[in-house]
N, C-alpha and C positions, 0 to 999 in steps of 0.2 A: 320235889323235882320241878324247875321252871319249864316253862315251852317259851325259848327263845325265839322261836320260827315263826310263829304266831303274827309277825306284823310283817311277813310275808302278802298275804291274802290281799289285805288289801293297800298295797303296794301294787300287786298287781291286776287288781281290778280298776284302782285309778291311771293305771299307765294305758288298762287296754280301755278302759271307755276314752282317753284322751285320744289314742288313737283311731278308737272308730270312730267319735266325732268328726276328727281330717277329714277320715275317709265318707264318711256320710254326708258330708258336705262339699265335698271333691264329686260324689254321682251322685248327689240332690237326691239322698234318700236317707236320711239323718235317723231313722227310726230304725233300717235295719243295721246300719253303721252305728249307733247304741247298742243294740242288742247283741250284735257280732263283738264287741270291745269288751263288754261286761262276759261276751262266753268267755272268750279268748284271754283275757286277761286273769280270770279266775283260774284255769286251767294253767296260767302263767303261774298263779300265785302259787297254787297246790302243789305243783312240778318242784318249784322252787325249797318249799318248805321240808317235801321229801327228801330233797340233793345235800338240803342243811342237816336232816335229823339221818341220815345216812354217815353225813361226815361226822357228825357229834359223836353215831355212834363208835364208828372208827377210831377215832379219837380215843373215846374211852377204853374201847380195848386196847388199842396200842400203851395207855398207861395202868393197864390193868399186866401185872404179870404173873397170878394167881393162875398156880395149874390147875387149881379145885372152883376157879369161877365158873358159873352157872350161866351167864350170861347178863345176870341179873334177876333171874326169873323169881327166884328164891332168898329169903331174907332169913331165912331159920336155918337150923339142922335138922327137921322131920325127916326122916327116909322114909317113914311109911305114907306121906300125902306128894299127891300126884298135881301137878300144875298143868288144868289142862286150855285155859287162855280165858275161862268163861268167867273168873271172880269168885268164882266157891269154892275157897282153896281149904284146907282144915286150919282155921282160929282155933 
């Protein structure tokens, strides 16, 4: 499985530090105008990366038309092991 979304991040940590730069030198205080662009910007990224791996998933279901899909969760036919999100599934 790729993670396309991944050059998200920082895309938007260079968009928000360019913009707090402006801004940091627009009210001659350049350090917290850094630091606000790198939050802001990150949480730009994150948000972003979410909106993609939401559609991805959409996406796949829409070409999934398997009444017996799982979601994905599951790669085998065990009925007897339980998938409960932690990694310790039954090998």
């Amino acid at each position: 499985m790729s993670n396309k979304s991944a050059a998200f991040l920082p895309i938007g940590i260079g968009l928000g530090v360019g913009m707090g730069t402006a801004l940091g030198v627009a009210t001659d205080n350049l350090a917290l105008g850094l630091s606000l662009g790198v939050a802001i910007g990150s949480g730009l990224g994150v948000a972003l990366m979410g909106a993609s791996n939401l559609k991805a998933q959409k996406d796949r279901k829409a070409g999934d038309d398997s009444p017996l899909s799982d979601g994905g969760g599951s790669s085998h036919g065990d009925a007897g092991c339980s998938s409960d999100g932690g990694g310790a599934g039954c090998d």
